[in-house]
C-alpha positions in Angstrom: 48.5 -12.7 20.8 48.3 -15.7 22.6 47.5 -14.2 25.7 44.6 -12.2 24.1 42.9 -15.2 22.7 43.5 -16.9 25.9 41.2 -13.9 27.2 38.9 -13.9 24.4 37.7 -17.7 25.3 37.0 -16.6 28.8 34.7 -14.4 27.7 31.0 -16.0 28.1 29.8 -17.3 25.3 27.1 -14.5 23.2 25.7 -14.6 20.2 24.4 -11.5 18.7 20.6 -11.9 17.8 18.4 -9.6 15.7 14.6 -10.1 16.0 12.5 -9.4 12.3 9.1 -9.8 13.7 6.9 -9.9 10.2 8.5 -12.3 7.4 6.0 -11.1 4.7 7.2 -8.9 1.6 8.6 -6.0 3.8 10.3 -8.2 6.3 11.6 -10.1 3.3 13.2 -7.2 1.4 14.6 -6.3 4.8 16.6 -9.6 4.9 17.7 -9.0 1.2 19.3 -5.8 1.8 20.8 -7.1 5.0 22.8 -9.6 2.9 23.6 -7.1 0.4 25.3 -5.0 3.4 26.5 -7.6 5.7 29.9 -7.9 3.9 30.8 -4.1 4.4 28.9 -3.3 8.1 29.8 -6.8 9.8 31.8 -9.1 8.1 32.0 -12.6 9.0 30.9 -12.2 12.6 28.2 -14.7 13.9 24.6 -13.8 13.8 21.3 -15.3 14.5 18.5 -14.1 13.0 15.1 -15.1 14.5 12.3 -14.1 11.9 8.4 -14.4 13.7 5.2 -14.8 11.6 2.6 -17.3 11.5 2.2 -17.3 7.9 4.7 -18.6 5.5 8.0 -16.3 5.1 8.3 -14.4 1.9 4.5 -14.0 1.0 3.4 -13.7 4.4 -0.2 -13.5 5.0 -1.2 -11.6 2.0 0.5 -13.7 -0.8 0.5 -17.1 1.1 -0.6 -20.1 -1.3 -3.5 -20.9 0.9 -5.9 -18.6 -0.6 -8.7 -18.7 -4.3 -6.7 -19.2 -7.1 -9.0 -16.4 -8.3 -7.7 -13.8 -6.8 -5.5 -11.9 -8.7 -2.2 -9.3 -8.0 -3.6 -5.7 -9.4 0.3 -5.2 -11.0 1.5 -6.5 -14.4 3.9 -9.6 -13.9 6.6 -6.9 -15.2 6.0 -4.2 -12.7 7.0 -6.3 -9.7 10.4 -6.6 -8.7 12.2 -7.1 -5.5 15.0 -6.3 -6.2 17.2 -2.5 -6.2 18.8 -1.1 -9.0 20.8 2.1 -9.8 17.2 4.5 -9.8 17.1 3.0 -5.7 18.6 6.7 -3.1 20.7 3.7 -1.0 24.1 3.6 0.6 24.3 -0.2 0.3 25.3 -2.1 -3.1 23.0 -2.8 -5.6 21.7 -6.3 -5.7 19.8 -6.9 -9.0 17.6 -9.7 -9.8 14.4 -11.1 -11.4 11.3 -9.6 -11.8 8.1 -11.8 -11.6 7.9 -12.2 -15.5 11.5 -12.8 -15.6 11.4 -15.5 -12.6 8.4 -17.1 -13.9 8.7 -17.2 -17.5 5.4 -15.4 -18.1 3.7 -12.4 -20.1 5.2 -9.6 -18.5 1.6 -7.9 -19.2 -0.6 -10.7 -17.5 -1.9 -10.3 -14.3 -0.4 -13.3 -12.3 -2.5 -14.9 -9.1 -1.6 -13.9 -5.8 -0.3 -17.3 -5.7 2.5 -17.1 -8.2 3.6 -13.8 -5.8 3.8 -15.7 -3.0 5.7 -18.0 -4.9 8.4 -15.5 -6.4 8.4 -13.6 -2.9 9.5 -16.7 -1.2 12.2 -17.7 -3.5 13.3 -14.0 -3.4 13.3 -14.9 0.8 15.1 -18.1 0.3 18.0 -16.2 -1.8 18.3 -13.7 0.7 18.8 -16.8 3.4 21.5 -18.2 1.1 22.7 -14.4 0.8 23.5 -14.1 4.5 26.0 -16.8 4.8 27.5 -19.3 6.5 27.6 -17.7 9.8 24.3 -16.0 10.1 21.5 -18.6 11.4 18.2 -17.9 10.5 15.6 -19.4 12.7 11.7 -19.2 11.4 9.5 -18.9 14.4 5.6 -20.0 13.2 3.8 -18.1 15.8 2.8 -14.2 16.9 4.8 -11.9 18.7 3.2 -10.4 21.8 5.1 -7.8 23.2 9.1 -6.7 23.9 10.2 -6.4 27.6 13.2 -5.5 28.2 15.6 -2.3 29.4 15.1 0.3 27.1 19.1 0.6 26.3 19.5 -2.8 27.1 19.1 -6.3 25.4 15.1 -6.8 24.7 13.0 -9.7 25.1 10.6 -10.6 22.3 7.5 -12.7 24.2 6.0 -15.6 21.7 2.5 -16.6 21.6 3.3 -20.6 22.3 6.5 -20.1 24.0 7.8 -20.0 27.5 10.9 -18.7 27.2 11.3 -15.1 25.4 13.8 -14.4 22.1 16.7 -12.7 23.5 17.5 -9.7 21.0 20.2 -7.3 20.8 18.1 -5.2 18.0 14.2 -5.8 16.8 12.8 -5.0 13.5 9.0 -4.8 13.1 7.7 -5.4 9.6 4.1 -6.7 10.6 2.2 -5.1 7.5 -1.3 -4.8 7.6 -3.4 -5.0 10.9 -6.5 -6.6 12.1 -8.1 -4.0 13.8 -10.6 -3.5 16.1 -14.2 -2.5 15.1 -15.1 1.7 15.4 -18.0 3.0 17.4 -20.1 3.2 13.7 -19.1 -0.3 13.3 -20.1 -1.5 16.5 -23.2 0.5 16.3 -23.7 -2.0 12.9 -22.5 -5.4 14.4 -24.3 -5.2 17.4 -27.7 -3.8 15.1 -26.7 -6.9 12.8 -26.8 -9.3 16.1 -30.4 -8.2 17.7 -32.1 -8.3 13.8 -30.2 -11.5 12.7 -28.6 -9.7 10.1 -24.9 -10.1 8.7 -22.2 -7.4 9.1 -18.5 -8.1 7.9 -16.3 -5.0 8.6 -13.0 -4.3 7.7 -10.9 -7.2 6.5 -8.5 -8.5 3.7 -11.1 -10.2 2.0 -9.7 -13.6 1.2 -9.9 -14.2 5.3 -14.0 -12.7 5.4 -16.4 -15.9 5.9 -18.6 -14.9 3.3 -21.2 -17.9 3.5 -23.4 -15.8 5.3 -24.2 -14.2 2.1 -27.1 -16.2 0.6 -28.1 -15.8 -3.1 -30.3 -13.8 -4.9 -30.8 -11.6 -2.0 -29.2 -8.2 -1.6 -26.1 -7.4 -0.3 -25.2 -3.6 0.4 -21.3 -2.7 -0.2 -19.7 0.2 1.6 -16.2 0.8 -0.6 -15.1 0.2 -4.1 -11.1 0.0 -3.9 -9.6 -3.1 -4.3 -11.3 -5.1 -1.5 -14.3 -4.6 -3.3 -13.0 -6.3 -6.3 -12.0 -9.4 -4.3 -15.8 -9.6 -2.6 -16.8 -9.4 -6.4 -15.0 -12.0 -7.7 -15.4 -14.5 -4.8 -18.9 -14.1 -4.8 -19.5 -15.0 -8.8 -16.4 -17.1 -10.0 -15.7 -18.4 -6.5 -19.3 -20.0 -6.5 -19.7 -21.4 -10.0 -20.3 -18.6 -12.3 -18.2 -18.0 -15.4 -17.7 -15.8 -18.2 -18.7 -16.3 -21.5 -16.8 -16.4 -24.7 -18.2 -12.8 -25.8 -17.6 -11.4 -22.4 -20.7 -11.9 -20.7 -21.2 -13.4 -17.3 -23.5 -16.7 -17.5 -24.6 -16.9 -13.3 -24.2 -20.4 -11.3 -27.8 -18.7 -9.6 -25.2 -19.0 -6.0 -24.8 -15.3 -5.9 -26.2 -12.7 -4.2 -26.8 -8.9 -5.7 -24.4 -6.4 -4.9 -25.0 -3.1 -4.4 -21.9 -1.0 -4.4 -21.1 2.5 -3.3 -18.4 4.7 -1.4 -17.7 8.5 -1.1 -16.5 8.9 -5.0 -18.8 6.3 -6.4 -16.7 5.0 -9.0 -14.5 2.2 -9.0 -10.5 2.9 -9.2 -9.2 3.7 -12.4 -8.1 0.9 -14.5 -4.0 0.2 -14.3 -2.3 1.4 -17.5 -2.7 -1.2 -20.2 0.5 0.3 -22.5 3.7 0.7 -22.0 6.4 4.0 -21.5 7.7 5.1 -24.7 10.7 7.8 -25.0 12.1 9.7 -22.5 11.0 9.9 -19.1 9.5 13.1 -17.4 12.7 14.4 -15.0 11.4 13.4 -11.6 11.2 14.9 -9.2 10.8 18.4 -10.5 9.1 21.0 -8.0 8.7 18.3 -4.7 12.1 16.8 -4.9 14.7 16.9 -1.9 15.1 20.5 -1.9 11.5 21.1 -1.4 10.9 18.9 1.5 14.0 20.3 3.7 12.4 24.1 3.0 8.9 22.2 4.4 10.9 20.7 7.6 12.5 24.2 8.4 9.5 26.1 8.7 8.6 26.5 12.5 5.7 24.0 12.8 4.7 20.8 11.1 3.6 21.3 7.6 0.0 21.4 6.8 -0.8 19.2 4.4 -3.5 21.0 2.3 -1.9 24.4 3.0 2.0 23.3 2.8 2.4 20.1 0.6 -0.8 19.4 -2.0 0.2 22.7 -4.0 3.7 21.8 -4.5 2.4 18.1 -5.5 -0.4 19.4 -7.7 2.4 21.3 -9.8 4.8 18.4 -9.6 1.9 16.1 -11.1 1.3 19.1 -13.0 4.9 19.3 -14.5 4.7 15.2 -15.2 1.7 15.7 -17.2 2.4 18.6 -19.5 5.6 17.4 -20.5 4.2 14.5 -21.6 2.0 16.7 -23.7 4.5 18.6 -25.2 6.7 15.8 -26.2 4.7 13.0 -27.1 1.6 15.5 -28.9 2.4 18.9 -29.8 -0.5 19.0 -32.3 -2.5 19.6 -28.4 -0.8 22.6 -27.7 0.1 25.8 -29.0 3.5 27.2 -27.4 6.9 25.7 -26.9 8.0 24.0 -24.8 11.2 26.0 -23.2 9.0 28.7 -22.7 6.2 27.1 -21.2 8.1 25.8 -18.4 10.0 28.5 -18.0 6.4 30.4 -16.8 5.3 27.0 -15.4 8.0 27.1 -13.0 8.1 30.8 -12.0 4.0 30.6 -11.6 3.0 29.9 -8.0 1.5 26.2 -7.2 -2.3 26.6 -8.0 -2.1 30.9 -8.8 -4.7 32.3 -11.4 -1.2 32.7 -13.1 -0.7 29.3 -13.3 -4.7 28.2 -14.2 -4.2 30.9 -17.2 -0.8 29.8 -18.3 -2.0 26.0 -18.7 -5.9 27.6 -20.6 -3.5 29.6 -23.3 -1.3 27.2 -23.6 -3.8 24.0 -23.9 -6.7 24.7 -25.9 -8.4 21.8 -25.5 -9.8 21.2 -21.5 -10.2 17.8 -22.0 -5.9 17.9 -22.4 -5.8 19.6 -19.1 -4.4 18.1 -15.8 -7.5 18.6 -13.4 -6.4 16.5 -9.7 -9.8 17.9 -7.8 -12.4 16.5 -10.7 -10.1 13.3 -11.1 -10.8 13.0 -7.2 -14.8 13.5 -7.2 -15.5 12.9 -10.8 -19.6 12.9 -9.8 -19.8 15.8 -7.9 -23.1 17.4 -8.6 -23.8 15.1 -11.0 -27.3 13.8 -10.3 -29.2 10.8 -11.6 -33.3 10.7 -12.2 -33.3 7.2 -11.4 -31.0 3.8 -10.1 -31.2 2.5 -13.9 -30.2 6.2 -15.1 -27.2 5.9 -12.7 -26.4 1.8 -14.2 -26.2 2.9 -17.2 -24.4 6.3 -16.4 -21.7 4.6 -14.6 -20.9 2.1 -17.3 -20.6 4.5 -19.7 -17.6 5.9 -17.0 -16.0 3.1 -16.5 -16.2 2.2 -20.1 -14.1 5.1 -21.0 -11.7 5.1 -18.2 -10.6 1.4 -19.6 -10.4 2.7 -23.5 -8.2 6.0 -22.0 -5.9 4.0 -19.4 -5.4 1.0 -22.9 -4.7 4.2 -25.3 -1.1 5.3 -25.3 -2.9 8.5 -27.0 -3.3 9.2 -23.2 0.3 8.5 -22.6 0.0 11.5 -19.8 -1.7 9.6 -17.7 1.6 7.1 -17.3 3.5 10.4 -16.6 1.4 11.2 -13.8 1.9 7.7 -12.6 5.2 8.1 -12.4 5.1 11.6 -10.9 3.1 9.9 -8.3 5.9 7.2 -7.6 8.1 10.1 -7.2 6.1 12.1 -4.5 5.6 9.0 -2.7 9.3 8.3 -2.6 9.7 12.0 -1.3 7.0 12.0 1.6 8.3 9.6 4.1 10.4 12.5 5.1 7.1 14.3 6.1 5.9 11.6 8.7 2.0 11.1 8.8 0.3 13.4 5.9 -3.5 12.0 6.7 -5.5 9.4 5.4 -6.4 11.6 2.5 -3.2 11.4 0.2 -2.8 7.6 0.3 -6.3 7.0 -0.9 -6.0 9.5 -3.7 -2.9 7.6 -4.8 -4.7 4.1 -4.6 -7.1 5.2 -6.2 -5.1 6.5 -9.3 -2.4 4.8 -8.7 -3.3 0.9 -7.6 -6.5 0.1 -9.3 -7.4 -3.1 -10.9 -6.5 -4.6 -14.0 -8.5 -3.5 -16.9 -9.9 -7.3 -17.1 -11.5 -7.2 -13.8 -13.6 -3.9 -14.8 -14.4 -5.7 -18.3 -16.1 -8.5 -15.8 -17.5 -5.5 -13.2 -19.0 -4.2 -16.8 -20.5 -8.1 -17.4 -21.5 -8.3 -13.8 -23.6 -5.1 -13.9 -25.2 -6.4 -17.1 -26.1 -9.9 -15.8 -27.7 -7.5 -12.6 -25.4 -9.5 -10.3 -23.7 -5.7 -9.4 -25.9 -2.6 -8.8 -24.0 0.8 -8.7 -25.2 3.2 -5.3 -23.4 6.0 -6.2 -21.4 8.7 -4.4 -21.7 10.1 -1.3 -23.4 7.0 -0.3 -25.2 6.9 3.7 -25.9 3.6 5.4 -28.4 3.3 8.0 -29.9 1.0 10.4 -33.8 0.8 10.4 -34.8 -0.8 13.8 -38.4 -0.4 12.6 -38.1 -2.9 9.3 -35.0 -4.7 11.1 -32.9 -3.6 7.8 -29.8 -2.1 6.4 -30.6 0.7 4.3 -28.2 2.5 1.5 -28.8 6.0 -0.1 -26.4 8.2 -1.8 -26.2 12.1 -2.8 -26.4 10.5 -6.7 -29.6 9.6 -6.7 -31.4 11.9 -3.9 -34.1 10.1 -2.2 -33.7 6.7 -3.1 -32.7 4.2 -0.7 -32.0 -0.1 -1.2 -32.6 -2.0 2.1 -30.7 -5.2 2.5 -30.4 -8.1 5.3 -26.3 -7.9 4.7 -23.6 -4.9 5.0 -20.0 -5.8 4.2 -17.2 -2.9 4.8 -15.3 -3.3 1.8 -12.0 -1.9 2.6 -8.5 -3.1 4.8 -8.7 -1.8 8.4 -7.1 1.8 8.9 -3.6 1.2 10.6 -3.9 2.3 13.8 -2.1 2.2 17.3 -5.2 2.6 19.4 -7.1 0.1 17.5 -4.8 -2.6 16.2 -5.4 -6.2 17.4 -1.4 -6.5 17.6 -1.2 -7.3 21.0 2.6 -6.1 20.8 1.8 -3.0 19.2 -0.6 -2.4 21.8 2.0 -3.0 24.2 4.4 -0.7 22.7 1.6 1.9 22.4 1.2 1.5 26.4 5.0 1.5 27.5 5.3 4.9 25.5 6.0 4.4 21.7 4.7 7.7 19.8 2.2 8.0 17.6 -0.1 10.3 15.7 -3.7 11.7 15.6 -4.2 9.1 13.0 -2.6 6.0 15.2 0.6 5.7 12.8 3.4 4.3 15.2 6.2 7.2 15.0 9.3 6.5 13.4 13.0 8.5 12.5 12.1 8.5 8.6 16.2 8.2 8.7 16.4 4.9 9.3 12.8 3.6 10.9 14.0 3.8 14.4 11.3 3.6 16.6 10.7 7.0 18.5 8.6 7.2 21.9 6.3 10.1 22.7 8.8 12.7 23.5 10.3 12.2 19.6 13.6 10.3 21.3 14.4 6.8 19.9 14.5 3.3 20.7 18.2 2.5 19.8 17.5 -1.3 19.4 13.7 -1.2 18.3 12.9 -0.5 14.4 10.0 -0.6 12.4 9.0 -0.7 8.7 5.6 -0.6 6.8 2.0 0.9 6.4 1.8 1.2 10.5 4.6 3.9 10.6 4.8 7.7 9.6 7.3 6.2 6.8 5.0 4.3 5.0 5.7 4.0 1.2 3.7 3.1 -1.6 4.6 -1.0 -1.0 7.3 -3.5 -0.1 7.9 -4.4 -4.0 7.7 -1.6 -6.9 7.9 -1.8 -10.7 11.6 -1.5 -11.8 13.7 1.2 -12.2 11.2 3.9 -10.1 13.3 4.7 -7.4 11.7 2.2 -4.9 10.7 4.0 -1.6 10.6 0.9 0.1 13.9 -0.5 -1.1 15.6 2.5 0.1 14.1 2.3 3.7 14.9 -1.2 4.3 18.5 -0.4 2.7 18.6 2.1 5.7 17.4 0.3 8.0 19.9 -2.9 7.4 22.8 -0.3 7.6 21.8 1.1 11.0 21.2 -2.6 12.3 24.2 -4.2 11.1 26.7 -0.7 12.1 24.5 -1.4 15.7 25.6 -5.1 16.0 29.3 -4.2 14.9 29.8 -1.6 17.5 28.1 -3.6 19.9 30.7 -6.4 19.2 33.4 -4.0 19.0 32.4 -2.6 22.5 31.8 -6.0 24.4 35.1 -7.4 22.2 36.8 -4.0 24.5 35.8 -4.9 27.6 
């Protein structure tokens, strides 16, 4: 023994160093499940941990205190946890704790600033710190990362914006989250049209970092998008400059704002989040896209088509959620069983005349019916004599979608909320399924709290917000020096503005991201898709280059990857895609740093 030690202190001195570029949420609930796992995977062994982000850890850029007080999270202070529980697919221990209304002592049904997130997420960061131990050093690095040199199999360097000297890593985890991006060709086309008319143009951007003082009051201001973004721009641009809401509801202006004129390709705003609560038993999740499903999908010669391979077996799965929420919670609706009904349910093929007929006998009422392509374009077709035909028409809408999604009558809705969770938590596996599905599940999924639409209701009232419609066309008139708007819901009509704001995040993407160490990556060989997702093992996020091999001492987790989940927190007991990928993702780091020790301990 003595001799061995004797050996052991000639060794040079080396400590093992992982690199978390990204100390938001994700990079956050990365660290957490590292300290759940450290005990088993490493032990005491030294470790430092060098986390890079210029934005506070825990809420990162996107829930960092310096933002409007106004702006709200679009999630009920109950349906936010970070933290895993027994619902969570993980190897590692569970680790339960707080959600936000637990932590903060609040309404579990209010809708808490994006603040108070920031606040919870970087306790939940400062637990996972204390988590780690007394041999793991944490070092918070306030700056950007720019690129990783390095051999591939060997020890990388992580290059800091402000720093001379690189970060030595034995294994780097990207957890960036969202991405500035660089403009498009038709947003080019717009800036540079904006700069020869002096007009404004604000494209892409998470809104609480758009100047928006170029946006003088009273005049027009066109709106391309009507997510979430959109309700930011709102809000900023009425509460933010002076106006208020009135006892009764209405919205008494400050006379600051200008008039929005909103439209996108569905011309409705996203549907209102669920004002009730679950009652009874859950649906059985997942159902007909669970595991099995997806390893049949990833043996077929080919990659699955989306549209041809994976929508059907979603649309029944959604399908499945909905109907036996029917069953159970309003058999007065229907007039079969139950056992029997799903016993044809599941032997009918995903979206068969079988299955359409099944679902008519069975459901007499249409309205009771589970109908994903109308949800998706609810004014197809539907035209509009007039702008004030389509105001009034599209309050009417979004006047009932808040009295369904506050009606537990409609308690099938919250089913297929939770059937979405589950496909979410089953499509990582698939890599990159298009742009499509993760808008569709936004926009059903991760709307806005019914209060926000009650003040898009007052706004449209006070003619502060003027609906477009769907389908809606922008175009640059060189002859009046304008921005013009149209859409297919009023044909023929068209609302010229000085001002055009893209109302939407940028699109994640490789070939456009102004990550200069993406862009690096991209260059020395990382893969990616059509669609500019970086390309990931969905095993554990290993990074994998063009030819589909991996990086073994490069990760990365989060919307820029073909594993992207549904978001780095979830509401409790739903299975948590996220949870489960950092959970993975910890294990393969930590098991990486042990053998590495074990192996340089050997020789």
């Amino acid at each position: 023994m003595p001799l061995a030690r004797s050996k052991l202190l000639k060794l040079p001195l080396h400590r093992p160093s992982l690199v978390v570029v990204g100390a938001g949420p994700r990079g956050t609930g990365f660290l957490e499940r590292l300290a759940a796992n450290l005990p088993e995977l490493y032990g005491d062994q030294p470790l430092d941990v060098h986390l890079v982000d210029p934005y506070p850890p825990g809420g990162g850029r996107i829930w960092r205190a310096e933002q409007s007080p106004l702006l709200w999270m679009n999630s009920m202070a109950e349906d936010v946890t970070m933290f895993t529980d027994d619902t969570v697919q993980q190897e590692g221990p569970v680790r339960p704790g707080p959600t936000l209304a637990e932590w903060a002592g609040i309404d579990g049904q209010s809708f808490p600033s994006r603040r108070a997130q920031g606040a919870y997420l970087r306790w939940v960061y400062e637990q996972a710190v204390a988590a780690l131990g007394p041999t793991v050093t944490v070092h918070e690095h306030r700056t950007r990362a720019l690129r990783i040199g390095g051999p591939r199999e060997g020890r990388r360097h992580v290059h800091l914006e402000g720093r001379a000297a690189p970060l030595a890593a034995d294994l780097v985890v990207l957890a960036i989250g969202h991405l500035d991006a660089e403009l498009d060709d038709e947003q080019r086309e717009s800036a540079a049209f904006a700069a020869r008319h002096d007009l404004v143009h604000l494209p892409p951007d998470f809104t609480a970092d758009s100047d928006l003082s170029a946006l003088r009051p009273g005049e027009p201001v066109i709106v391309r998008g009507f997510g979430l973004a959109f309700i930011d721009l709102m809000v900023l641009l009425t509460e933010g400059r002076g106006g208020r809401y009135a006892a009764d509801g209405s919205y008494l202006p400050s006379g600051r704002e200008p008039v929005l004129y909103v439209g996108s390709r569905r011309g409705v705003p996203y549907h209102s989040k669920i004002g009730y609560t679950w009652q009874g038993e859950r649906p059985p999740l997942p159902r007909f896209f669970g595991p099995e499903a997806v390893d049949e999908l990833l043996s077929r010669p080919g990659r699955p088509d989306f549209r041809r391979d994976v929508w059907p077996l979603i649309d029944k799965e959604l399908g499945f959620a909905h109907y036996r929420r029917l069953f159970s919670a309003h058999p007065e609706r229907v007039v079969v069983n139950w056992p029997d009904f799903e016993e044809k349910y599941a032997a009918a093929d995903p979206g068969s005349p079988e299955l359409h007929a099944l679902i008519a006998a069975a459901v007499p009422d249409p309205a009771d019916r589970l109908d994903l392509e109308a949800l998706d374009h609810p004014l197809d077709g539907v035209r509009f004599p007039s702008y004030e035909a389509l105001q009034e028409g599209l309050r009417g809408y979004i006047t009932h979608d808040m009295t369904r999604r506050h009606d537990a009558a409609n308690s099938v809705d919250l089913a297929v909320f939770l059937g979405l969770l589950s496909v979410y938590g089953q499509l990582s596996r698939l890599g990159d399924v298009g742009r499509w599905w993760h808008g569709f599940f936004s926009y059903l999924a991760s709307g806005p709290p019914g209060p926000r639409l009650r003040q898009l209701l007052a706004l449209s009232d006070a003619g502060i917000v003027r609906f477009l419609g769907a389908g809606i066309t922008v175009e640059s008139d060189g002859d009046a020096g304008v921005f013009r708007a149209g859409s297919a819901s009023v044909p023929g009509e068209w609302i010229e503005a000085r001002a055009l704001v893209e109302a939407r995040l940028p699109e994640p993407s490789l070939d456009r991201t102004r990550s200069p160490l993406l862009r690096a990556l991209y260059r020395d060989g990382a893969g990616a898709t059509e669609a500019g997702l970086l390309s990931v093992d969905p095993a554990d996020g290993r990074v994998l280059d063009r030819e589909a091999r991996p990086y073994p001492r490069l990760f990365a987790l989060g919307p820029h990857t073909t594993a992207r989940a549904s978001g780095a927190f979830t509401r409790p007991r739903t299975g948590g895609p996220a949870f489960r990928q950092n959970d993975a993702t910890a294990r393969a780091a930590l098991a990486f740093l042990r053998d590495l020790a074990c192996h340089r301990l050997s020789a």
